[in-house]
N, C-alpha and C positions, 0 to 999 in steps of 0.2 A: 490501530496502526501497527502496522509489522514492520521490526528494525533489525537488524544483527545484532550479537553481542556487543561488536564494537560500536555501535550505534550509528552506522550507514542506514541509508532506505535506498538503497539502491545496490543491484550486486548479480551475483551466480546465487547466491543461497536461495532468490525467488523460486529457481526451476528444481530445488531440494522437495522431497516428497512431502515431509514433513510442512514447510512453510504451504505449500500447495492446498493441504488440507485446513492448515490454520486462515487462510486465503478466502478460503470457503466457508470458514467458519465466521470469518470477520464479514462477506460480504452478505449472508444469511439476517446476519443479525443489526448490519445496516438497513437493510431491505425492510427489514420488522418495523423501525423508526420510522418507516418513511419522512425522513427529512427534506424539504424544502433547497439545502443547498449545500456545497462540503464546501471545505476550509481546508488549503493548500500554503504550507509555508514558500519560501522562496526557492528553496533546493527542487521541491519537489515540484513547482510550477515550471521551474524553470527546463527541467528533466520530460517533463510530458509535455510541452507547448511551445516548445521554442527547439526545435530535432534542426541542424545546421548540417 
């Protein structure tokens, strides 16, 4: 999971080059697991599936 310092998941700092690559590095190493299913808190459900 990728957060800001202040502990948002959500922001500008996504489009930071830095976070970009950690982005990549997180989605890589998801992929490897092949998991079955993700697990989304309320904030972040609520930010990707419900756009008004």
């Amino acid at each position: 999971m990728l957060q800001s310092i202040d502990g948002k998941i959500a922001g500008g700092f996504f489009r930071e080059k830095q976070t970009l690559e950690l982005a990549k590095i997180y989605s890589d190493i998801s992929k490897d697991y092949n998991g079955d299913a993700i697990i989304y808190g309320t904030t972040t459900a609520k930010e990707m599936f419900f756009k008004f």
